[in-house]
C-alpha positions in Angstrom: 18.2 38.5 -7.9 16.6 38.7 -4.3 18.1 36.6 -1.4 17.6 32.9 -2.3 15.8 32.6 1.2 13.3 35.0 0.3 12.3 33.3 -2.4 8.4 32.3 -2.0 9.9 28.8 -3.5 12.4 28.6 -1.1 11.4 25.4 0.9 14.4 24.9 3.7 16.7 24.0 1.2 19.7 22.5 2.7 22.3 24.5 -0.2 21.8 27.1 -2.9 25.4 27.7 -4.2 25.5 30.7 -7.4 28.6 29.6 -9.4 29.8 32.3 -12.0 33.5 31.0 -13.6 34.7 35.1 -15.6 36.8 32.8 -17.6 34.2 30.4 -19.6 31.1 33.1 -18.7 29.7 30.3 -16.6 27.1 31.5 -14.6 25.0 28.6 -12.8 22.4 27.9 -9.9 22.8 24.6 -8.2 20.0 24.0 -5.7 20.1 20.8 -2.8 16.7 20.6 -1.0 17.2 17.2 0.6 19.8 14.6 0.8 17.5 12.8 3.6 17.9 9.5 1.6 21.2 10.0 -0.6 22.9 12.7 -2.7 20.5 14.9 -4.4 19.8 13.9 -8.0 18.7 16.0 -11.2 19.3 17.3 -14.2 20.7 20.5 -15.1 18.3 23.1 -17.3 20.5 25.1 -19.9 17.9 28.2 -20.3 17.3 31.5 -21.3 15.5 33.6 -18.6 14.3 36.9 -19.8 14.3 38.1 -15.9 17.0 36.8 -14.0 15.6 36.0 -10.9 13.1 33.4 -12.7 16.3 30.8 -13.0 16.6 31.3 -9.1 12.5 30.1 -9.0 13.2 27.2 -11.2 16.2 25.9 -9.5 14.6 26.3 -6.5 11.3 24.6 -7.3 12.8 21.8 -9.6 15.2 20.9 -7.4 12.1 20.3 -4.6 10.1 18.3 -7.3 13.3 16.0 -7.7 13.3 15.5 -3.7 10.0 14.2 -3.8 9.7 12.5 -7.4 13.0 10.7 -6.2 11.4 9.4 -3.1 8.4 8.8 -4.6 10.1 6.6 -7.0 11.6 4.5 -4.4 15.5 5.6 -5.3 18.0 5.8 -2.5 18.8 9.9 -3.6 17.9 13.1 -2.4 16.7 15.7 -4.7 18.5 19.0 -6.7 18.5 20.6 -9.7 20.8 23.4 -11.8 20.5 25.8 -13.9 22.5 27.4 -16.2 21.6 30.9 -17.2 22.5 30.9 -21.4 22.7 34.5 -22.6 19.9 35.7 -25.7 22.3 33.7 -28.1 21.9 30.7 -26.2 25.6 30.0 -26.9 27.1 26.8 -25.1 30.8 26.2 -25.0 32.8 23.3 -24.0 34.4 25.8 -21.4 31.6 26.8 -20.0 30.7 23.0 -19.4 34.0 22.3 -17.9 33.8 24.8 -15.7 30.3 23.9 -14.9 31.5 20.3 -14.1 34.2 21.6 -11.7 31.6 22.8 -9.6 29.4 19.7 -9.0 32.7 18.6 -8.6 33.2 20.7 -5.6 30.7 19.5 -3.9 31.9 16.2 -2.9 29.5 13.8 -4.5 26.7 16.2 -2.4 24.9 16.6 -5.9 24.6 14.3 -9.1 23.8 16.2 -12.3 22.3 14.9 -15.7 21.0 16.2 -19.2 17.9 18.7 -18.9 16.2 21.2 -21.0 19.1 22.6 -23.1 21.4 20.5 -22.1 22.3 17.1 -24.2 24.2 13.1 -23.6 27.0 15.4 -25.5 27.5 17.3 -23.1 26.9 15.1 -19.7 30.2 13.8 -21.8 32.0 16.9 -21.4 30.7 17.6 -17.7 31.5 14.1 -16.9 35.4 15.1 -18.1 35.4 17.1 -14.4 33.3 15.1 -12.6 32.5 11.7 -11.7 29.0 12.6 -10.4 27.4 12.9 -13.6 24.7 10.3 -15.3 22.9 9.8 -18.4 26.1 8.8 -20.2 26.3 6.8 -23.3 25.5 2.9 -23.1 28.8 1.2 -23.4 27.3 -2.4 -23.8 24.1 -4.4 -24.7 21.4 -4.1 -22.3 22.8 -1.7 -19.7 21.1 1.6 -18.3 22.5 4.5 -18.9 22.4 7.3 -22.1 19.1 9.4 -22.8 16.7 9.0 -20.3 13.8 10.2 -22.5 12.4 7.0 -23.4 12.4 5.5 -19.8 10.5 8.9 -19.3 7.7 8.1 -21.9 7.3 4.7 -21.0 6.2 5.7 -17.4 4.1 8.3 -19.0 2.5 6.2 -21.0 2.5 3.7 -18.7 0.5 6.0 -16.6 -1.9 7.1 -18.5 -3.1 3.4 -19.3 -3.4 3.3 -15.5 -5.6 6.7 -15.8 -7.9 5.3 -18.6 -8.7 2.3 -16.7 -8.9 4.0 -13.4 -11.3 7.0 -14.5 -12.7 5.5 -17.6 -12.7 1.9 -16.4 -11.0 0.9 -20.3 -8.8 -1.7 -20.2 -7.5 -0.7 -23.7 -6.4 2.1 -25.7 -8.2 1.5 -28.8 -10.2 4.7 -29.4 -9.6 6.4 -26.1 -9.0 9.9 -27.7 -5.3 11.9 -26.6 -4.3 15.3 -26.5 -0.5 15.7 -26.6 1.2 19.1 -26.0 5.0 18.9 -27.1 6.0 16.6 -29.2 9.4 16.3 -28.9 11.6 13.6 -27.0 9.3 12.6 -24.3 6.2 14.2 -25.9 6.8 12.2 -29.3 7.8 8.9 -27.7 4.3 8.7 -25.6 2.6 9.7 -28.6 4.3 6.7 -31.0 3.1 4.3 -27.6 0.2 5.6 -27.4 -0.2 4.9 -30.9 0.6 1.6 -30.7 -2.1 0.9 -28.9 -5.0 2.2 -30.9 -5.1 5.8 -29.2 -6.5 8.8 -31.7 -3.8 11.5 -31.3 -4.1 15.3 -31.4 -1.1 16.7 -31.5 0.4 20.0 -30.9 4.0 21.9 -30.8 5.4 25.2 -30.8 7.5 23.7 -33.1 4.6 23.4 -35.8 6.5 20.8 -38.7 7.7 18.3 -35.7 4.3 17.9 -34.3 2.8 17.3 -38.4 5.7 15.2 -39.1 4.9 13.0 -36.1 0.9 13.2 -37.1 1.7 11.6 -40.4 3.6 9.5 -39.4 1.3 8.0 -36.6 -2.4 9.1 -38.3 -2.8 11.4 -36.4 -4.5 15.4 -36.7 -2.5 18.4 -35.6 -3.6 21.7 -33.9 -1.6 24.7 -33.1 0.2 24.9 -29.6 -2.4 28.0 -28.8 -5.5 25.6 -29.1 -4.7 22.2 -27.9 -5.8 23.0 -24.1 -9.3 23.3 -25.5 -8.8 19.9 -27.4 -12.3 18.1 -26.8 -10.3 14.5 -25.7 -10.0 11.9 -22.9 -6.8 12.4 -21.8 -4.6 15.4 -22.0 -1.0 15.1 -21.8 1.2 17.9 -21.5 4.6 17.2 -22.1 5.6 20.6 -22.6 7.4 23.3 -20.1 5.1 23.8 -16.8 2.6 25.9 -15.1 0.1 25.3 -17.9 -2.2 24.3 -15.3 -3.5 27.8 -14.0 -7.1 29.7 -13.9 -7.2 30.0 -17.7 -5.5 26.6 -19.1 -8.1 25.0 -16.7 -10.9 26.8 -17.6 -10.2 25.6 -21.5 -9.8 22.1 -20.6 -12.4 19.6 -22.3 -10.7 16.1 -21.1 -11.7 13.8 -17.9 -8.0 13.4 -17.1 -4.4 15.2 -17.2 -1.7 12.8 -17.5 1.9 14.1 -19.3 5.5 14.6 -18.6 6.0 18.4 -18.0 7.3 19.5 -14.6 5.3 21.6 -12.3 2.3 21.8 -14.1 -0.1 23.2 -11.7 0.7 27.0 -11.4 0.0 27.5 -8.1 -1.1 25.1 -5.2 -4.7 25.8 -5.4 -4.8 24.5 -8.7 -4.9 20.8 -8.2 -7.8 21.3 -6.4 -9.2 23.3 -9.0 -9.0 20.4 -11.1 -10.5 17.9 -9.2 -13.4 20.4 -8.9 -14.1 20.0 -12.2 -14.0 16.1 -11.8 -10.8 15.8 -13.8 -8.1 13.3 -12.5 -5.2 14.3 -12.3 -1.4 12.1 -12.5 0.7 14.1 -10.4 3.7 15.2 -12.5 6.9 14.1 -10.3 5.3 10.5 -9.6 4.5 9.7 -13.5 7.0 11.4 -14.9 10.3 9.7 -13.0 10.7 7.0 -15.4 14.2 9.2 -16.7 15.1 9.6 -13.2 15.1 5.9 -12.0 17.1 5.3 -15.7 19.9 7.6 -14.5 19.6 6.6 -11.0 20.2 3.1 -11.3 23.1 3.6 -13.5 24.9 5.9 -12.0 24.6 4.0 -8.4 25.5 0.7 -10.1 28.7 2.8 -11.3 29.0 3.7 -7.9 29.3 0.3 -6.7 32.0 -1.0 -9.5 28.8 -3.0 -11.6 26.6 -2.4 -14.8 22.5 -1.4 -14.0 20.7 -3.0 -17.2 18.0 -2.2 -19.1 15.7 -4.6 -17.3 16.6 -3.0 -13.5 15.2 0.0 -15.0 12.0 -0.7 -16.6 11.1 -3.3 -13.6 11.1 0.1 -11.4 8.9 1.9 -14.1 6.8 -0.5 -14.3 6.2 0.6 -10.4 4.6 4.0 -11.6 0.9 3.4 -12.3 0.9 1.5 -8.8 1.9 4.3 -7.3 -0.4 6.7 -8.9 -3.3 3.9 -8.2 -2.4 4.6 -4.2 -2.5 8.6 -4.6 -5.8 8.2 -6.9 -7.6 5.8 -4.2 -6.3 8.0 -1.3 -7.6 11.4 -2.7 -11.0 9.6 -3.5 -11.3 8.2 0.3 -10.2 11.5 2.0 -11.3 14.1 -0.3 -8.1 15.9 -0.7 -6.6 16.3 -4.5 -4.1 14.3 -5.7 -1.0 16.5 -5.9 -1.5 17.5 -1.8 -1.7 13.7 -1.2 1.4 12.8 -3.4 3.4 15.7 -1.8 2.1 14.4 1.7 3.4 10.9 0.6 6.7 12.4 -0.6 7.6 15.0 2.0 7.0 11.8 4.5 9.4 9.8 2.7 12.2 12.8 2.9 11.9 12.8 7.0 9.6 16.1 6.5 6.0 14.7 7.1 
């Protein structure tokens, strides 16, 4: 693994700490890019990296996208992310989480850590055991925020691509408006049953083939394999997968008018947001449509911070802010001519004092 600072995601971060514990096997990236408007906020990603050095890339570029998906979102926190490196087993111990915990521990309240990729409410239990900064704990009473952040997640998302529809297609409904959803899993498979809801014709794909036909039968919809669903002739195509789907290729193959879905860092490469507006495709930039799991875990682990309960209704209010927000980026990007994503990041490194 190269110097951190070398990295070509390396963006000024203001800590990259490498925690390895011999005892539990612990070893763990924990990245803080900004703390400009609180203590840096994310989840952590419990992965399996074939190459090493690629957990060092994805701490350092999720924790940037939490920066400005947290300002973005209006939330009074900076952004961060870790990673825990799993070995080929992918075997998780409660020690290993302990020890894990003791380090967000040691760093004062600087970072505040939640369930990612790999990582489960279960075991934000266990973490939480070491450390008070942890979120996305179990709901302890009626109505209050807190546990799995997924479905905040795919209401925003879904939220957000009604706001796409009506923006790009000028629909006010759902009914017929034709969906291509990649990953159908927690997020992925609560935007789909939405989307449903409202009369949207579903294509759906997953690398885990029986989920995504399970969900089709159980919503009406059609299924194609996780190889093909790119290509999907649709409106809207919403990957809700892992990221940087969005390069030459994946762009090439696309056969939608706009890319609206929960997966982080979708665009491969910079150039690539302009390469879809080229093509006349809008594009929902992922860190402003996807935050609805933030703000859920936000708001409850700040109202624990100040000795009250965040409820259920604090939380969807602010996701309900979403497909405002992406309305502003939309209208900007259209007025000035430059793609959505650079105008979002414009917005967001503004916001973090870095404008």
């Amino acid at each position: 693994m190269t110097a951190f600072w070398a990295e070509p995601d390396f963006d000024a971060h203001e800590l990259v700490q490498v925690v390895h514990d011999r005892a539990s096997g612990l070893t763990a990236i924990i990245a803080v890019h900004s703390t400009h408007l609180g203590p840096a906020a994310g989840g952590t990603r419990f992965w399996h990296y074939n190459v090493p050095a690629l957990a060092m890339s994805d701490a350092l570029r999720l924790s940037r996208g939490m920066s400005y998906k947290n300002a973005m979102a209006g939330l009074p926190m900076g952004g961060g992310k870790a990673v825990i490196l799993a070995d080929e087993q992918r075997i998780k111990t409660p020690e290993m989480l302990a020890a894990f915990g003791d380090a967000v521990e040691g760093m004062g309240g600087r970072y505040v850590t939640a369930e990612d990729v790999g990582i489960s409410e279960a075991d934000m239990v266990t973490v939480s055991h070491r450390t008070d900064h942890v979120s996305g704990l179990p709901v302890t009473g009626q109505g209050r925020a807190g546990g799995d952040p997924g479905p905040f997640t795919a209401y925003g998302i879904y939220l957000g691509i009604r706001a796409a529809v009506r923006h790009k297609l000028g629909h006010d409904s759902l009914g017929g408006v034709r969906v291509a959803v990649q990953g159908t899993g927690s997020v992925g498979g609560g935007v789909a049953r939405l989307l449903a809801r409202d009369g949207a014709r579903l294509t759906l794909a997953d690398i885990h083939a029986e989920r995504a036909a399970g969900l089709a039968a159980e919503l009406g919809g059609t299924v194609v394999s996780s190889e093909t669903i790119m290509g999907t002739a649709c409106d809207v195509f919403s990957p809700n997968a892992l990221g940087a789907i969005l390069d030459d290729a994946g762009i090439a193959a696309l056969d939608c008018a706009i890319v609206a879905g929960g997966a982080n860092n979708q665009l491969a490469r910079p150039e690539h947001g302009a390469a879809l507006a080229a093509r006349g495709i809008l594009y929902a930039p992922d860190y402003v449509i996807n935050a609805g799991g933030i703000i859920s875990v936000a708001t409850e682990y700040l109202a624990r911070r100040n000795g009250n309960s965040g409820d259920v209704t604090e939380v969807n209010t602010l996701v309900e802010k979403i497909p405002g927000r992406l309305e502003s980026i939309w209208q900007e990007s259209e007025s000035t001519g430059v793609s959505s994503d650079v105008v979002a990041d414009r917005m967001a490194q503004k916001l973090i004092g870095r404008g």
